[in-house]
FITORKOL-968675 format. One record per residue (C-alpha): residue in three letters; residue number from 1; x, y, z. Coordinates in steps of 0.25 Angstrom, whole numbers, plus 5000, padded with zeros to 4 digits. Layout:
+-----+-----+------+------+------+
|  aa |   i |   xx |   yy |   zz |
+-----+-----+------+------+------+
| ALA | NUM |    X |    Y |    Z |
...
+-----+-----+------+------+------+
//
This chain:
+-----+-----+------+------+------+
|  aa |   i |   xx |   yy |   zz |
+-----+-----+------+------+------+
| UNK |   1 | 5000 | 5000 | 5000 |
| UNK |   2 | 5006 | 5013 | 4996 |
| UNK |   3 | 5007 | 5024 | 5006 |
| UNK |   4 | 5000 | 5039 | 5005 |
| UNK |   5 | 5010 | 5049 | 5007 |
| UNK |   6 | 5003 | 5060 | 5013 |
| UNK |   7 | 5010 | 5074 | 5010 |
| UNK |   8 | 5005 | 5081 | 5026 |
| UNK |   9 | 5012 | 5093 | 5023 |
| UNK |  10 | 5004 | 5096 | 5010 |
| UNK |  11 | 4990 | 5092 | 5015 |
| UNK |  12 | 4994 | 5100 | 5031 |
| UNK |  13 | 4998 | 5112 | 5022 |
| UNK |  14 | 4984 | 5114 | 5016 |
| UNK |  15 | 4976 | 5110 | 5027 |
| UNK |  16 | 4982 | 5123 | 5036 |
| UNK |  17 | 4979 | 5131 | 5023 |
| UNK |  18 | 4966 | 5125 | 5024 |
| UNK |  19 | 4964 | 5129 | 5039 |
| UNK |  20 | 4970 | 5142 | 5038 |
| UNK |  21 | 4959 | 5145 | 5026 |
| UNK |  22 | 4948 | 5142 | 5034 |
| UNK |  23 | 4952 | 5146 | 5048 |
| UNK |  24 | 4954 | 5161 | 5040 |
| UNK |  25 | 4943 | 5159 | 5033 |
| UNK |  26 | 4935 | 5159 | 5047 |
| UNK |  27 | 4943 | 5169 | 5052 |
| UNK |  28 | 4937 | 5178 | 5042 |
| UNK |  29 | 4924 | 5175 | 5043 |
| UNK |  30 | 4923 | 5175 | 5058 |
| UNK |  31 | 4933 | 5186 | 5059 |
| UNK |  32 | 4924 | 5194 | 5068 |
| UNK |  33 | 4925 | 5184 | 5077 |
| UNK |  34 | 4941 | 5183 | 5077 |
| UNK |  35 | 4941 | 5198 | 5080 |
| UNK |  36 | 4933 | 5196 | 5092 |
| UNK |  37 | 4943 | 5185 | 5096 |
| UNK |  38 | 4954 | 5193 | 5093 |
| UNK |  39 | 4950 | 5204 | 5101 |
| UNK |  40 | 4945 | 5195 | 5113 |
| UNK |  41 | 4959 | 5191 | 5112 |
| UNK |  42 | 4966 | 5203 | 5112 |
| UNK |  43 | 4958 | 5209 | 5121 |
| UNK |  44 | 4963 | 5197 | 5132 |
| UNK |  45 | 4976 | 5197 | 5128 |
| UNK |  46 | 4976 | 5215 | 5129 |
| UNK |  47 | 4983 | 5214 | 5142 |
| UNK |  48 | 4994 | 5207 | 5136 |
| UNK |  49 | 4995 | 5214 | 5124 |
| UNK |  50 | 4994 | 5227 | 5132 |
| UNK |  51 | 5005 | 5222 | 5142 |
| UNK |  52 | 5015 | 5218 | 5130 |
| UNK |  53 | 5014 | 5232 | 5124 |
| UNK |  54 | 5018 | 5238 | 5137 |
| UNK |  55 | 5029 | 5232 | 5140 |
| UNK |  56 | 5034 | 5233 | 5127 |
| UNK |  57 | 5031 | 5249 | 5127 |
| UNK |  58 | 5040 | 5248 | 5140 |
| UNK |  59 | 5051 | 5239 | 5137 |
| UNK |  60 | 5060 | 5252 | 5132 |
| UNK |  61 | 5060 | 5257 | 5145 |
| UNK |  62 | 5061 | 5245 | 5153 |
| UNK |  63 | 5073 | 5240 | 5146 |
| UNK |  64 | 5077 | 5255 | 5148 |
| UNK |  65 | 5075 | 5253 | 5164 |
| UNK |  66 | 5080 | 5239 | 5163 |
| UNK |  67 | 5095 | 5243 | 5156 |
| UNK |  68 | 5096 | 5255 | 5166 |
| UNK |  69 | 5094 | 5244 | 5179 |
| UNK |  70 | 5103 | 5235 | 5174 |
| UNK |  71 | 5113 | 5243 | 5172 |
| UNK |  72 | 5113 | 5247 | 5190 |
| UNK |  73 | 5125 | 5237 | 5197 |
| UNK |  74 | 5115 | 5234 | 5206 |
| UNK |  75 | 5112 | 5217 | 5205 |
| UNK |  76 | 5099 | 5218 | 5208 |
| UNK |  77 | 5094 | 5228 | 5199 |
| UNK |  78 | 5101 | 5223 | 5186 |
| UNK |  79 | 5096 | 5208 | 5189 |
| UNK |  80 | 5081 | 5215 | 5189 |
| UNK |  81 | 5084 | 5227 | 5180 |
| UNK |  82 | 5072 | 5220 | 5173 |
| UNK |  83 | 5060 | 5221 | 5184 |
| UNK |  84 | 5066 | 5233 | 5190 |
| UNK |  85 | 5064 | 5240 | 5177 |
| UNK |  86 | 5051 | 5235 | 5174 |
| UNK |  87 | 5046 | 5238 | 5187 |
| UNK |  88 | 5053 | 5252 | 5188 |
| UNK |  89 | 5046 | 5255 | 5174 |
| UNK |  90 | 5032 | 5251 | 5180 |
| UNK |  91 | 5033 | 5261 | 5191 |
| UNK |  92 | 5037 | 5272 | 5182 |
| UNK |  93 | 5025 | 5269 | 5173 |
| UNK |  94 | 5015 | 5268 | 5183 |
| UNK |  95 | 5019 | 5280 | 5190 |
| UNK |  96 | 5018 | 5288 | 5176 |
| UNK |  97 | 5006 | 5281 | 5177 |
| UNK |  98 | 4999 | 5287 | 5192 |
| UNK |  99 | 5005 | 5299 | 5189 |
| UNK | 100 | 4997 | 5300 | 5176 |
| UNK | 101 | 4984 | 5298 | 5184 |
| UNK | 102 | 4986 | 5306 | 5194 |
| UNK | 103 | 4991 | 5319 | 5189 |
| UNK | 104 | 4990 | 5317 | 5172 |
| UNK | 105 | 4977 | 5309 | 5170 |
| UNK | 106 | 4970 | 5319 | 5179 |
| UNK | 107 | 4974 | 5330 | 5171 |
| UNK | 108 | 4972 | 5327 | 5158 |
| UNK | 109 | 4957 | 5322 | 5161 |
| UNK | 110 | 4955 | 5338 | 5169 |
| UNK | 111 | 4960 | 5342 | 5155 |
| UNK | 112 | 4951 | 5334 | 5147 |
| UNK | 113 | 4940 | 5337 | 5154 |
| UNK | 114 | 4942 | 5353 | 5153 |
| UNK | 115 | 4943 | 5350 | 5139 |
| UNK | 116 | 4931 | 5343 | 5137 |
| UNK | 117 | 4925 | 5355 | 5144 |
| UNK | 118 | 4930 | 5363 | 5132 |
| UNK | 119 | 4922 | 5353 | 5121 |
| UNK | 120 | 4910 | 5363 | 5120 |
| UNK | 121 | 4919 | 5374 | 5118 |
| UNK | 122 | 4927 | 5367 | 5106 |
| UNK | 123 | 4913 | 5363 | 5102 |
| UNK | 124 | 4907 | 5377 | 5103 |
| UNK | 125 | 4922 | 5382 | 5095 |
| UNK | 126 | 4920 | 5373 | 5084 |
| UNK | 127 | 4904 | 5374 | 5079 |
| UNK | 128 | 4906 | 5389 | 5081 |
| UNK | 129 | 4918 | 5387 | 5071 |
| UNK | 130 | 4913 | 5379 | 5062 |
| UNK | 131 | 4900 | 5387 | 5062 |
| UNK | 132 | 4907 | 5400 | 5058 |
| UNK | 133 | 4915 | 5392 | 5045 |
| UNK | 134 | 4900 | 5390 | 5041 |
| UNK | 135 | 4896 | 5403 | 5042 |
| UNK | 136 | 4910 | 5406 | 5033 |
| UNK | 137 | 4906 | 5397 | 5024 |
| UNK | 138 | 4917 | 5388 | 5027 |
| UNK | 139 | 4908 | 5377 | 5027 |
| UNK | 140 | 4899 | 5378 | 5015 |
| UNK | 141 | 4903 | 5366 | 5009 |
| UNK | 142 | 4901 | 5356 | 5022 |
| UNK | 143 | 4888 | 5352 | 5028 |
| UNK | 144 | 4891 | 5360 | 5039 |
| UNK | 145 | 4879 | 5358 | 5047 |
| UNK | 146 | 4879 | 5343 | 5048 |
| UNK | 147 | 4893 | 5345 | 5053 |
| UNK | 148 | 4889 | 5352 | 5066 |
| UNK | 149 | 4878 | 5346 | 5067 |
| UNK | 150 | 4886 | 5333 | 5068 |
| UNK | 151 | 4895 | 5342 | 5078 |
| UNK | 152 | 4886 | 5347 | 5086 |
| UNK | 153 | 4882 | 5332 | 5090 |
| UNK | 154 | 4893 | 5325 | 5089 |
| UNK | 155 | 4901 | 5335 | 5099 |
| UNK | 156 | 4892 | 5344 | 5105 |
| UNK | 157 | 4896 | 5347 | 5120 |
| UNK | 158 | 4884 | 5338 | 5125 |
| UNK | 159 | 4886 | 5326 | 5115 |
| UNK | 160 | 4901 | 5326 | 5121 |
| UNK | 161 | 4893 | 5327 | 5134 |
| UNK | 162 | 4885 | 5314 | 5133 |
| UNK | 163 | 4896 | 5307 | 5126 |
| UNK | 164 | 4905 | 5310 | 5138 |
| UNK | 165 | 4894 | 5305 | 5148 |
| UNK | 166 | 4892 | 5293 | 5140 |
| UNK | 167 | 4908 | 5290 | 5142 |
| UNK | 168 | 4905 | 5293 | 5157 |
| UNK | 169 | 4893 | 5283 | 5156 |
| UNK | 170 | 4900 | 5272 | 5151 |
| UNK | 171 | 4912 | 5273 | 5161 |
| UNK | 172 | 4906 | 5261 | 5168 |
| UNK | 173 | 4908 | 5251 | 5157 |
| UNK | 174 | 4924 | 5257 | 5159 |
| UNK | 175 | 4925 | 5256 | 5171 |
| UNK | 176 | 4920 | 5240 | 5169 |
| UNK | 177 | 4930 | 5238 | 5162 |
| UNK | 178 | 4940 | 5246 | 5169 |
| UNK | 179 | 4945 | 5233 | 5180 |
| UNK | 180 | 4947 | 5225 | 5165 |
| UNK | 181 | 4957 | 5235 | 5160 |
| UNK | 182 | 4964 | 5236 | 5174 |
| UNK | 183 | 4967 | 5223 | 5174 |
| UNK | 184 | 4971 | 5221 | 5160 |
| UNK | 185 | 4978 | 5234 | 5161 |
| UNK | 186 | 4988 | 5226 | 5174 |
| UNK | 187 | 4988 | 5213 | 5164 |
| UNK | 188 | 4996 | 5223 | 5154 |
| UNK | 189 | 5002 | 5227 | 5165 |
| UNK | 190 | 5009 | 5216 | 5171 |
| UNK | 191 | 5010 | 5209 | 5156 |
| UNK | 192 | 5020 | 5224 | 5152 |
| UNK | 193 | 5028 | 5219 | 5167 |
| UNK | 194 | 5030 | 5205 | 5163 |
| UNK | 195 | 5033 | 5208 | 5148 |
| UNK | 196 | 5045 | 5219 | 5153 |
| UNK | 197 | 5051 | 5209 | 5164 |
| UNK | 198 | 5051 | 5196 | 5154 |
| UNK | 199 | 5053 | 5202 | 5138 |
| UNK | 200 | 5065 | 5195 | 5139 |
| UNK | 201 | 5058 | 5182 | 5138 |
| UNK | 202 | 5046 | 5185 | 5132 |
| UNK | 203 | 5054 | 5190 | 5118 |
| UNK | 204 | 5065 | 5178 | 5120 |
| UNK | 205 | 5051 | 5170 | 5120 |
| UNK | 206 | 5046 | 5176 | 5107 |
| UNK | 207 | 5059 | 5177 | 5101 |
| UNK | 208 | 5062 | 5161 | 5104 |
| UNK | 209 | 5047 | 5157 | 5097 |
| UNK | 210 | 5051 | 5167 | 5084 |
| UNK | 211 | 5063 | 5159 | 5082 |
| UNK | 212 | 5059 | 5146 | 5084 |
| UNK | 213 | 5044 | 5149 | 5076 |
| UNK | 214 | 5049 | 5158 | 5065 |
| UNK | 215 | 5059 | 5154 | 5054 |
| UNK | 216 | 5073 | 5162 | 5054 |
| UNK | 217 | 5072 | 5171 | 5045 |
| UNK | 218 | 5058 | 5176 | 5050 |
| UNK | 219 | 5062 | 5175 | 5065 |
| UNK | 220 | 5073 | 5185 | 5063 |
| UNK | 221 | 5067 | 5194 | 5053 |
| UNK | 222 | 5056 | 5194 | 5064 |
| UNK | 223 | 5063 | 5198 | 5074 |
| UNK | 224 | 5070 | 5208 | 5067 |
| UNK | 225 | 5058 | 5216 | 5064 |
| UNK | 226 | 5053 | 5214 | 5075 |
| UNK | 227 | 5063 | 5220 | 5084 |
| UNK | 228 | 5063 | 5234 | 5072 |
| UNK | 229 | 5050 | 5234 | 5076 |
| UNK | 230 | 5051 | 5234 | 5091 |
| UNK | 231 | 5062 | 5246 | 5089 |
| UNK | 232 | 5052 | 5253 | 5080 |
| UNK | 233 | 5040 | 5252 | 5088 |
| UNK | 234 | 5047 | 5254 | 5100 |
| UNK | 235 | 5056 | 5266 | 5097 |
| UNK | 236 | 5043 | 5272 | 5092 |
| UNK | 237 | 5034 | 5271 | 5103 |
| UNK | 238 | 5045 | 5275 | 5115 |
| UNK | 239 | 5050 | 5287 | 5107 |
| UNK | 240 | 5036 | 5292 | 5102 |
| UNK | 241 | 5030 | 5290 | 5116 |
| UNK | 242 | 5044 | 5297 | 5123 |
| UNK | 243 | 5040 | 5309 | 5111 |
| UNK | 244 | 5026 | 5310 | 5116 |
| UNK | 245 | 5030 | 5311 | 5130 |
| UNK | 246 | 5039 | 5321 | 5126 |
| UNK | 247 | 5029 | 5330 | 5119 |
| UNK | 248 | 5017 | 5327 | 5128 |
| UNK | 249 | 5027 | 5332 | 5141 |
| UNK | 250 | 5032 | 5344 | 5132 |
| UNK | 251 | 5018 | 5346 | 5127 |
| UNK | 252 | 5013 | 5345 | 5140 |
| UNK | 253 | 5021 | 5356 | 5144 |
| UNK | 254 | 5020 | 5365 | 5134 |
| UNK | 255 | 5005 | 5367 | 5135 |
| UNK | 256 | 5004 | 5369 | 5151 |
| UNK | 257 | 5015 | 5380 | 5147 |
| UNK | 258 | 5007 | 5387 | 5137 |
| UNK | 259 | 4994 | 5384 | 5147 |
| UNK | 260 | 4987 | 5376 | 5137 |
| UNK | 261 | 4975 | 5369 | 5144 |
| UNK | 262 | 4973 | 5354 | 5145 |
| UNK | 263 | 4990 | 5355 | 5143 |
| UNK | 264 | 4992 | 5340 | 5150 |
| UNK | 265 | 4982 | 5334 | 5141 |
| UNK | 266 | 4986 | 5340 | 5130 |
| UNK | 267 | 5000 | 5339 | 5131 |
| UNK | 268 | 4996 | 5323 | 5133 |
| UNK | 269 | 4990 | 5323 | 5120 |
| UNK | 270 | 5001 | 5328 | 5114 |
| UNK | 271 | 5011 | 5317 | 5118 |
| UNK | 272 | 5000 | 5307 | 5116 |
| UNK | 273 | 4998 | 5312 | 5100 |
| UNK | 274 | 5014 | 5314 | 5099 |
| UNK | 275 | 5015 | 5300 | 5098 |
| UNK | 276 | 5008 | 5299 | 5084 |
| UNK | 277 | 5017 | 5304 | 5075 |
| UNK | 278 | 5015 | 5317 | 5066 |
| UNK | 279 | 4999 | 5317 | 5069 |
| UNK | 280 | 5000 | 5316 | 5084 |
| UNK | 281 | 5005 | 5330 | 5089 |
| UNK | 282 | 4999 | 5337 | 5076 |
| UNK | 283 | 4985 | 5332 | 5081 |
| UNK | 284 | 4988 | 5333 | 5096 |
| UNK | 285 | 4992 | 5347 | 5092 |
| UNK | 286 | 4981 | 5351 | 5088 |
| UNK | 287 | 4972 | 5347 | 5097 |
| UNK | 288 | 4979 | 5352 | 5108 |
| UNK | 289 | 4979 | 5368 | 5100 |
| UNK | 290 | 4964 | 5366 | 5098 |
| UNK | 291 | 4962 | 5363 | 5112 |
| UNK | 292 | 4971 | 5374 | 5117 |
| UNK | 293 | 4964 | 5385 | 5107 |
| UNK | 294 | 4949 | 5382 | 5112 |
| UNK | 295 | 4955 | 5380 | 5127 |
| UNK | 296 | 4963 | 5392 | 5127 |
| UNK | 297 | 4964 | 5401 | 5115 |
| UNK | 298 | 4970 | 5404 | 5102 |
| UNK | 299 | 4983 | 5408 | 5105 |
| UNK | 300 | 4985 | 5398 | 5115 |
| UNK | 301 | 4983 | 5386 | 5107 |
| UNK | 302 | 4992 | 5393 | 5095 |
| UNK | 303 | 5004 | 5395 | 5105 |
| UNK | 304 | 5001 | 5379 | 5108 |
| UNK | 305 | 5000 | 5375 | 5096 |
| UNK | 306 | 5013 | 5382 | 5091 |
| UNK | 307 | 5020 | 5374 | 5104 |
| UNK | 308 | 5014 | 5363 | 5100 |
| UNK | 309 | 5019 | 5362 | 5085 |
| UNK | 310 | 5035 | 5366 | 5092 |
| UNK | 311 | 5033 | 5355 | 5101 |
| UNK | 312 | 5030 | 5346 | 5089 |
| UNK | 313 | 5043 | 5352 | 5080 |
| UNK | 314 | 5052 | 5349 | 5092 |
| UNK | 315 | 5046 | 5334 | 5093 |
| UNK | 316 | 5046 | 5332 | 5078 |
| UNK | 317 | 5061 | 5336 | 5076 |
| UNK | 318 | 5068 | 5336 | 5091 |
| UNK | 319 | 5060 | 5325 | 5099 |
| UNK | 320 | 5055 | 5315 | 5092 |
| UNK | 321 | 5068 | 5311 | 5082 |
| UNK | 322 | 5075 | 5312 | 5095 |
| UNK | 323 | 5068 | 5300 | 5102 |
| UNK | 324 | 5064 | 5294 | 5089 |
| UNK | 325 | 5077 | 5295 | 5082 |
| UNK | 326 | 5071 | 5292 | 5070 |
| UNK | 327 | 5066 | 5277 | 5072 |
| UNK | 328 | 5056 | 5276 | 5063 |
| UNK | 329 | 5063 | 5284 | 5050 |
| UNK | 330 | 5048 | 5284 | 5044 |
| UNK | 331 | 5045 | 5295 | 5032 |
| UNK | 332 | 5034 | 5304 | 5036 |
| UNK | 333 | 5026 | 5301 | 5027 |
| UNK | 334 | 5026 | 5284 | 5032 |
| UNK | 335 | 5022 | 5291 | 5046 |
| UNK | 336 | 5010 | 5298 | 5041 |
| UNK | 337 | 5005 | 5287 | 5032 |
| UNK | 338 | 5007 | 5278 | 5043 |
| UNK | 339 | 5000 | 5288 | 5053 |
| UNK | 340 | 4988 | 5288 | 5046 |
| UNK | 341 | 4986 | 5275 | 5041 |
| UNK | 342 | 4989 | 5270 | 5056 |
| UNK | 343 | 4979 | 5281 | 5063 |
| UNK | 344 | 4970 | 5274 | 5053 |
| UNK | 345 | 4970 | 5261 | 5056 |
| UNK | 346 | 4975 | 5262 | 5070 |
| UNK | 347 | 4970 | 5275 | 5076 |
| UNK | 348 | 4981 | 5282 | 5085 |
| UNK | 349 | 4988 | 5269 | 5090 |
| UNK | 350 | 4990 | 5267 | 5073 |
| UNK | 351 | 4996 | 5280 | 5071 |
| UNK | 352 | 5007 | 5278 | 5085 |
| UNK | 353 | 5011 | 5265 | 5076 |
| UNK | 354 | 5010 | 5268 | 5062 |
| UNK | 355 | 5023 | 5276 | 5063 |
| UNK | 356 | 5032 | 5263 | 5069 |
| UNK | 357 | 5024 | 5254 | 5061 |
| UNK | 358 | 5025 | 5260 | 5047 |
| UNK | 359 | 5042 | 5259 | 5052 |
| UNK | 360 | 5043 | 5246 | 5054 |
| UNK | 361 | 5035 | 5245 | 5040 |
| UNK | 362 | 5046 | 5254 | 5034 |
| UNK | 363 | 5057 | 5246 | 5043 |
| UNK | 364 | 5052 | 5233 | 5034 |
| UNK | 365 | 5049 | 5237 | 5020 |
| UNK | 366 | 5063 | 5243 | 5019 |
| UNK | 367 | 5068 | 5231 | 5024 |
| UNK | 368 | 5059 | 5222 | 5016 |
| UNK | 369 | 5065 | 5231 | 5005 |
| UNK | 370 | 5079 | 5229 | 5007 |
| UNK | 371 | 5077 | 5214 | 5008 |
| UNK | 372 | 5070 | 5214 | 4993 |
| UNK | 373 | 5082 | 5222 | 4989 |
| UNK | 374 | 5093 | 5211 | 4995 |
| UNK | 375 | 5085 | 5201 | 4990 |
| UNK | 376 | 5084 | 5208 | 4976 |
+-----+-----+------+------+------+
//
């Protein structure tokens, strides 16, 4: 009796082709339920992600801390350069933190408050403007009327009124959640501890799975760009967020100088915007001119305006190439595009990573180039 010879490598290659079609094809059409799965998913594993992300934002200052410990003659101390460092960064950020609550936080919502005060005022401004241009003939061409009438109910002072006391309303299904998000919230925070104290492990760990998972050639090019990456993304955050420390602080000051009211919020602002390059302080700017010139005068918010826009030149040439040293190297005209299509997809949180992301995508193609032009 002759023997079949079965060839298992041909007929297992087509049966995961087989599998892989129709488990994509179910994907597809029950892709509403693998969002909801995907988001239960990432909404349990959130603390995690959370923690990671915060210890990796605070492994530059801990190694910092860490080299600055070991380098004491004392035992002790270099033998848990590690811990102390970690522990002594902790303090420091939880006392920014209570000092934030007790003497910045109650500020700025005093400043905010005045300044909601101020909305029927702006409101008044602004219809009383815009009614005049009519009356100029500015308008001839619009539909003015539906304009204001639209106005007049989407921001009149008692719409913003009941939306306010709506907000207020709701603050018990908050506050429901409120013991959910202080526990997640210690979760993260005792994940960002453990992450600081054991990296070494964890990326030997990671590092170990890539080689033995991942052919040579992929497992160092891998690596390779990972680690440009890291450098990019990192040198890209720490020095964008020390410039909008910078700024906020010198802002900040500035405008408690010139008496400019709401100056700790802001100046706040200010910092906060800076991070976004080229649209951020433009937009941040501005608003802060316009609430200056309806909550104190022409003049007032022309002089802050002026010091606003020296501030800015002294950033944009003196400052920021300082601490960014020129990292990134991108064309202005990539950062804009990449601005913009970031903002929107991603909101804000696209437009702080566009600028790093569209690097790392320069970083690769001129590579990818040079490699077509070796192998040519």
């Amino acid at each position: 009796m002759q023997k079949i010879k079965v060839d298992w490598n041909y007929w297992l290659t087509r049966f995961l082709f087989l599998m892989a079609v129709i488990i994509g094809f179910k994907l597809i059409t029950n892709y509403q339920f693998v969002l909801n799965s995907l988001s239960n998913l990432l909404s349990t594993l959130s603390p995690f992600i959370i923690g990671f992300i915060f210890a990796y934002l605070l492994n530059g200052a801990q190694k910092r801390l860490e080299r600055l410990f070991q380098k004491t003659k004392l035992s002790f101390i270099e033998k848990h350069s590690r811990g102390i460092s970690v522990l002594i960064l902790y303090v420091i950020i939880f006392y920014l933190f209570f000092l934030a609550l007790n003497y910045v936080i109650p500020l700025m919502i005093d400043n905010v408050i005045d300044l909601l005060g101020l909305l029927p005022q702006f409101y008044d401004y602004l219809v009383d403007v815009i009614a005049r241009l009519e009356s100029e003939g500015v308008f001839e061409s619009l539909n003015l009327d539906d304009f204001l009438q639209s106005l007049t109910t989407d921001f009149s002072p008692e719409n913003l009124l009941r939306q306010w006391t709506q907000a207020l309303t709701s603050l018990g299904a908050i506050t429901r959640s409120l013991s959910s998000f202080v526990f997640n919230g210690f979760l993260a925070l005792i994940i960002s501890i453990y992450a600081l104290v054991f990296k070494d492990s964890i990326l030997l760990f990671i590092d170990k799975l890539g080689k033995k998972t991942l052919p040579e050639k992929i497992y160092r090019n891998s690596k390779k760009w990972l680690q440009a990456t890291n450098t990019i993304f990192y040198k890209f955050i720490s020095s964008q967020f020390l410039d909008a420390c910078i700024i906020g602080i010198s802002a900040t000051v500035i405008l408690y100088l010139l008496n400019v009211p709401f100056a700790l919020t802001l100046g706040i602002l200010l910092g906060i915007c800076n991070m976004i390059p080229y649209f951020g302080s433009i937009f941040a700017s501005i608003v802060t001119t316009i609430i200056t010139f309806f909550s104190a005068g022409f003049q007032l918010a022309l002089t802050t305006l002026i010091a606003l826009l020296i501030l800015q030149q002294l950033d944009g040439n003196v400052i920021g190439p300082r601490i960014m040293s020129g990292a990134l190297n991108l064309n202005p005209i990539i950062i804009i595009i990449s601005i913009t299509v970031g903002g929107a997809y991603f909101g804000v949180l696209g437009m702080f990573l566009a600028v790093p992301i569209a690097a790392i995508l320069k970083i690769i193609t001129i590579n990818w180039l040079d490699d077509s032009e070796e192998n040519a």
